[in-house]
N, C-alpha and C positions, 0 to 999 in steps of 0.2 A: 513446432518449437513453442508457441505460445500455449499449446494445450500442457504439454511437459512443465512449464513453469505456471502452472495452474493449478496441476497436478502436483507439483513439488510444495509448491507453498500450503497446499492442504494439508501436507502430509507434514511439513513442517511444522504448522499450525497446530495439531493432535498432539505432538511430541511436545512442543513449547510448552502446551496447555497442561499435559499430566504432568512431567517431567519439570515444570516450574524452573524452568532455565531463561535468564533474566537475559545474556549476549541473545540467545536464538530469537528473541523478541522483534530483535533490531534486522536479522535476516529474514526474519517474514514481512515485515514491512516494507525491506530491499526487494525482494521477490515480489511481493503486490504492484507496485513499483514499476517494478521491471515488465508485467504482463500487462499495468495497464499502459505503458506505452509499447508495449508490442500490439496490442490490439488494437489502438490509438490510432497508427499508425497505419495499418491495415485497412480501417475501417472509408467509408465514405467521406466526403469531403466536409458536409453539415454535423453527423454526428460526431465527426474528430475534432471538430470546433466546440463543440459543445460540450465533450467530455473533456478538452486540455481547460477549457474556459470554468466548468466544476470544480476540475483537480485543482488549478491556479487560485481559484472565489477560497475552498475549504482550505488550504495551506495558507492562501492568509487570516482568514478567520482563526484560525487556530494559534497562528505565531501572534498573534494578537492579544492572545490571553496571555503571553508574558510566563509561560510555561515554559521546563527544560525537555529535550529532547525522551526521553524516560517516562515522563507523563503521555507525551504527544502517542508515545510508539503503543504503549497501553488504552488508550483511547477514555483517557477519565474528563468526565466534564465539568 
């Protein structure tokens, strides 16, 4: 499951990227998302702590900048 949503969000990612489709933006970052708590999950006790503990630090450094969701999903600094 989680290789499939790994997989889709690559593929998603190629198309967003030629294709300059501004919605699909927002479903590859829902699918990143989604695989890094599928893997998250899965994973050991120390490294799942440590990767929600990353995810959590970068989501608030980011909503911190006082940026819209549009900015965030583009990754501009």
């Amino acid at each position: 499951m989680r290789s499939y949503l790994i997989l889709g969000m690559c593929a998603l990612f190629l198309v967003q990227y030629f294709a300059e489709l501004n919605w699909l933006q927002f479903v590859v970052v829902g699918l990143s998302l989604l695989a890094f708590l599928g893997s998250a999950f899965k994973a050991d006790r120390f490294p799942r702590w440590l990767g929600i503990i990353m995810m959590t630090a970068g989501i608030l450094i980011e909503s911190q900048k006082e940026r819209g969701p549009r900015e965030l999903a583009m990754g501009y600094s």
